[in-house]
C-alpha positions in Angstrom: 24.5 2.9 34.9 22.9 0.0 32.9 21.4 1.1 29.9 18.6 -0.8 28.5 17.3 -1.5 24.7 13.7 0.6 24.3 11.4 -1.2 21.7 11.1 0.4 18.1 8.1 3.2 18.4 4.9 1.4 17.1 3.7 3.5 13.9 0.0 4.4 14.0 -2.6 4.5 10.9 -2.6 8.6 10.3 -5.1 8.3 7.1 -6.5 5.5 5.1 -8.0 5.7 1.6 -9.4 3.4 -0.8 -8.6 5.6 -4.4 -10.3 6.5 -6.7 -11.3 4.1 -9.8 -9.7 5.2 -12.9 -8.6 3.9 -16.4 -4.8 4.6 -18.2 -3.2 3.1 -21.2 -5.7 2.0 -23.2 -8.9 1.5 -21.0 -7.1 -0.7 -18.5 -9.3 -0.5 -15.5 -7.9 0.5 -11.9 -8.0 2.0 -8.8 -5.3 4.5 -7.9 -3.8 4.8 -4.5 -1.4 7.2 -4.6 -1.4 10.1 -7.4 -4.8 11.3 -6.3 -6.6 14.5 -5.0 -6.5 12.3 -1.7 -3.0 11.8 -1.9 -0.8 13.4 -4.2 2.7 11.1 -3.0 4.3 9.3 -0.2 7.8 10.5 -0.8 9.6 8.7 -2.5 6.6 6.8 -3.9 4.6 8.6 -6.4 2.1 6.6 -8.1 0.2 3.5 -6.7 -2.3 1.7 -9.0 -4.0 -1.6 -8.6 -5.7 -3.5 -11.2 -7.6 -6.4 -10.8 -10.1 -8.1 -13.1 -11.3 -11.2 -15.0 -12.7 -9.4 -17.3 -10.7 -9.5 -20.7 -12.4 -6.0 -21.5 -11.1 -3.9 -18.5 -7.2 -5.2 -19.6 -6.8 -6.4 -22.7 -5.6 -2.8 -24.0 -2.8 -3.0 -22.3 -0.3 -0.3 -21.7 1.4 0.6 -25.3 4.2 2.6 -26.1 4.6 5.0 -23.5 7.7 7.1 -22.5 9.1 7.8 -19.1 11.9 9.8 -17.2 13.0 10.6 -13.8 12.1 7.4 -11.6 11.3 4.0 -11.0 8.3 1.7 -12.4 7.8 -1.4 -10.4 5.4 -3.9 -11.3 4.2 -7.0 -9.3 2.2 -9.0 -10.5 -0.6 -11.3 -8.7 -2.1 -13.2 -11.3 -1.6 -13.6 -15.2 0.9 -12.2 -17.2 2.0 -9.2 -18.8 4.8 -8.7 -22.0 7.3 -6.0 -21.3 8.8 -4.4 -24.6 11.2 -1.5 -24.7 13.3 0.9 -27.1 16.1 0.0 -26.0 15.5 -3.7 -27.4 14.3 -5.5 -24.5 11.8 -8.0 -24.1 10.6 -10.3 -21.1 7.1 -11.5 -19.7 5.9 -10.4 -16.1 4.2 -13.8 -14.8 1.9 -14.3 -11.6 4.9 -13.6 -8.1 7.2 -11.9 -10.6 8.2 -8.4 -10.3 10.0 -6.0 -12.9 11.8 -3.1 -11.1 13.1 -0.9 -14.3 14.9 2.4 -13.6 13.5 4.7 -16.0 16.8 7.1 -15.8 17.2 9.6 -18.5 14.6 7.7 -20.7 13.0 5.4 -22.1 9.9 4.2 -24.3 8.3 1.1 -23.3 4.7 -1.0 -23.5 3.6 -3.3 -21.4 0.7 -5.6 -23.0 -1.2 -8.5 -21.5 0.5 -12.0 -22.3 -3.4 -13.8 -22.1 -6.8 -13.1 -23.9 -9.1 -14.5 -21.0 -9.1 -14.8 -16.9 -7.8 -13.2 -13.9 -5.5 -10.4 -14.2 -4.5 -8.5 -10.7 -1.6 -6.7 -9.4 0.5 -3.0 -9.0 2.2 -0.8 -10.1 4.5 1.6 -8.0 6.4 4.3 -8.9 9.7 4.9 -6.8 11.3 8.2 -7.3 14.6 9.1 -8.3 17.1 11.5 -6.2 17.9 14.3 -8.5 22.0 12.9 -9.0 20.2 10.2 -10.2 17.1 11.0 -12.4 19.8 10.7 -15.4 21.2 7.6 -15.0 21.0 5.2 -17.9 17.8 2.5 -17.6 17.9 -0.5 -16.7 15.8 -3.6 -15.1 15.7 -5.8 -12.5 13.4 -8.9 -13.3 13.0 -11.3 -11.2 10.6 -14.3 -11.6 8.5 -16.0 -8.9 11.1 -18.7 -8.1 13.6 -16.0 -7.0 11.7 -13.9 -4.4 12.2 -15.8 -1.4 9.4 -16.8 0.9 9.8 -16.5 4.4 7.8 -19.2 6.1 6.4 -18.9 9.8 5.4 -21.8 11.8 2.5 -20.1 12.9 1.5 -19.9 9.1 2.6 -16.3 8.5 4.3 -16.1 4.7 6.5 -13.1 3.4 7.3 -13.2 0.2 10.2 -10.3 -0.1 10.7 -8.3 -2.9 13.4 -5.4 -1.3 14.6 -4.8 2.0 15.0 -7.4 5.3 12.8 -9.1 7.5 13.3 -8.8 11.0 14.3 -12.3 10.7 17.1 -11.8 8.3 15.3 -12.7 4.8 16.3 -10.5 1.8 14.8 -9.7 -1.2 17.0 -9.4 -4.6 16.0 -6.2 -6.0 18.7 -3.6 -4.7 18.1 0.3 -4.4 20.8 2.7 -2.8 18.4 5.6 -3.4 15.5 5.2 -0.4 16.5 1.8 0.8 13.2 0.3 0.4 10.9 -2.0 1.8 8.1 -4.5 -0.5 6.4 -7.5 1.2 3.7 -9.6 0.6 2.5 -10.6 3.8 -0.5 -13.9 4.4 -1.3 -13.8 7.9 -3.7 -16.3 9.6 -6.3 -15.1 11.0 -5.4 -14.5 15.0 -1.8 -14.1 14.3 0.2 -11.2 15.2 3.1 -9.8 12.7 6.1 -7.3 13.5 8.9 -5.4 11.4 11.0 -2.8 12.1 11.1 0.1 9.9 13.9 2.3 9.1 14.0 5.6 10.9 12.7 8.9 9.0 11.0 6.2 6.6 7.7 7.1 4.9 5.4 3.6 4.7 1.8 2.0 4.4 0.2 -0.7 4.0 -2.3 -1.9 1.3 -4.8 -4.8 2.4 -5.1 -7.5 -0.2 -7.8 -9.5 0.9 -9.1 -9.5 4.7 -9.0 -7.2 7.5 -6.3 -6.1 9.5 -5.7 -4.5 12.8 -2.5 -2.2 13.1 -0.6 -1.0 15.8 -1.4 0.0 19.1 -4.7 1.3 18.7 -6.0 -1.7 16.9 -7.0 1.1 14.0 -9.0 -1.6 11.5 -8.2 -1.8 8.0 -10.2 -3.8 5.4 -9.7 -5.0 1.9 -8.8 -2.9 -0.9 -7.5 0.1 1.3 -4.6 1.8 1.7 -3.1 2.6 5.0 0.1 5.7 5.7 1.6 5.0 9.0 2.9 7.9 11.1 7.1 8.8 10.6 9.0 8.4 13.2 11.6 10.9 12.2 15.4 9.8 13.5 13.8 7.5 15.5 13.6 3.5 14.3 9.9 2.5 14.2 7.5 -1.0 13.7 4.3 -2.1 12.3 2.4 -4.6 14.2 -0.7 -6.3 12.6 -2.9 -9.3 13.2 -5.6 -10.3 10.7 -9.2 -10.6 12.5 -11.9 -13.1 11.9 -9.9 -14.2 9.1 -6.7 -15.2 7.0 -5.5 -11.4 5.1 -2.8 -10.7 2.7 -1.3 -6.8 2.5 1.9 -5.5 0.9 4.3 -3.9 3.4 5.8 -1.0 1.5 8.1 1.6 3.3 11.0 4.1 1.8 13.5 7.0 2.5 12.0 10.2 2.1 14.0 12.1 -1.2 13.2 15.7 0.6 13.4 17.1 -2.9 11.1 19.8 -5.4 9.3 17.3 -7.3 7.8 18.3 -11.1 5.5 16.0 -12.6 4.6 16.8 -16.4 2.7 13.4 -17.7 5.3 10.5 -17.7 7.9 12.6 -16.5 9.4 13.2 -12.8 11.9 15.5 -12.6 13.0 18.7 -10.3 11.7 22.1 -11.8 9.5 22.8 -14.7 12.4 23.8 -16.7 13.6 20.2 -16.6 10.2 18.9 -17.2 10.1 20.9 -20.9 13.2 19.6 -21.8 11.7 15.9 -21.4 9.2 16.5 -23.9 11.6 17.8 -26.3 13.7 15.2 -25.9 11.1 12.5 -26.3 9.5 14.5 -29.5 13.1 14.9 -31.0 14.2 11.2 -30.3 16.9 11.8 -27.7 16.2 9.8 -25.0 19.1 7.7 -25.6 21.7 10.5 -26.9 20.8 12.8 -23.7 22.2 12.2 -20.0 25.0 12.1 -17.6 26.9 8.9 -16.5 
């Protein structure tokens, strides 16, 4: 019998949200996506904030010194700049398309201070959990500038700049992850213009609208600027998202990961597995061992 390729399952919107405004660091203005009362995490992502102002006074604090342990920070930035400082001795400026994947690990103290006194600052910051063989690792980054994420143009208009993961039309991004296999995009879509990419199976994923409004898979469920959309898992079974942008042009991030299936403890900067493991963070950070304490 002739056996014939069936389509990826079209994921459907299953809840939308548009966060809850917030500030963190030192009164650096926001709207949180993921971390809320809303919703608490998308395994494996734990945190979604976006920030976007031109007003020096919701920014200019910055994020100082701050510890972390037990995942992944990833910043993307849309417009300005930001200076990245660490204990471990590094330094490096986060400029408009640039992103700054750093693996927390078994920790590390860092700041991250805005590189500019006036205009538009506007981007994200996601945090990607770490499986628990992993949550000790040593840190370490993965910078790459605008230049080096690769943008995959469409006749039809359609742009994807690709931070992780694989278009359906072969176009990689640079930033590597073994752990959830993940999927960032920056999608502009013209208005009228239909999008599609697969998804991995058992993947957990949304989509966060930029600027426009969107219309997602087969039930054409509408989403609109500034919210946040989780698409249904398909469990074992390979899925896609299909969008067009109505009325006009719209730009979203495509974000989509491996579920960890793992306890998670949160205590403040900290991710780890049990409470137990959560106390011993804050000693370590109050006694200075973040970079004595781990396994290789």
């Amino acid at each position: 019998m002739k056996q014939t390729n069936t389509p990826p399952r079209t994921r459907e919107v299953t809840q939308i949200t548009e966060g809850v405004e917030t500030s963190d660091g030192d009164g650096v203005n926001m709207t949180r996506l993921i971390a809320t009362q809303q919703l608490s995490d998308l395994d494996p992502f734990l945190l979604l904030d976006a920030f976007g102002s031109d007003e020096p006074g919701d920014y200019l604090g910055g994020f100082p010194s701050h510890p972390h342990r037990g995942f992944e920070t990833v910043t993307y930035l849309l417009a300005g700049r930001m200076r990245h400082k660490d204990s471990a001795g590094n330094e490096g400026v986060i400029e408009a398309g640039g992103v700054q994947w750093m693996t927390a690990g078994k920790g590390i103290v860092h700041s991250e201070m805005p590189e500019q006194e006036n205009g538009l600052l506007q981007g994200f910051q996601l945090w990607v959990n770490l499986p628990a063989k992993a949550k000790m690792t040593l840190p370490g980054y993965q910078e790459f500038g605008a230049a080096a994420i690769p943008v995959e143009q469409h006749p039809d208009g359609t742009e994807i700049r690709v931070i992780t993961g694989k278009t359906d039309q072969g176009t990689v991004g640079p930033v590597k992850n073994t752990y959830v296999k993940p999927l960032y995009m920056d999608v502009t879509l013209p208005a009228g213009i239909p999008f599609q990419q697969t998804l991995n199976a058992a993947d957990n994923s949304f989509i966060y609208v930029i600027e426009g409004q969107i219309q997602t898979g087969e039930n054409a469920h509408t989403v609109t600027a500034k919210q946040l959309a989780i698409l249904e898992p398909t469990n074992n079974e390979k899925g896609r998202v299909k969008v067009i942008a109505t009325e006009e042009a719209a730009r979203f991030l495509l974000v989509s990961g491996q579920p960890l299936n793992e306890p998670v403890a949160r205590g403040g900067p900290f991710v780890m597995n049990t409470a137990e493991e959560i106390r011993q963070a804050f000693d370590d950070f109050k006694n200075n061992r973040f970079q004595e304490t781990g396994r290789d």
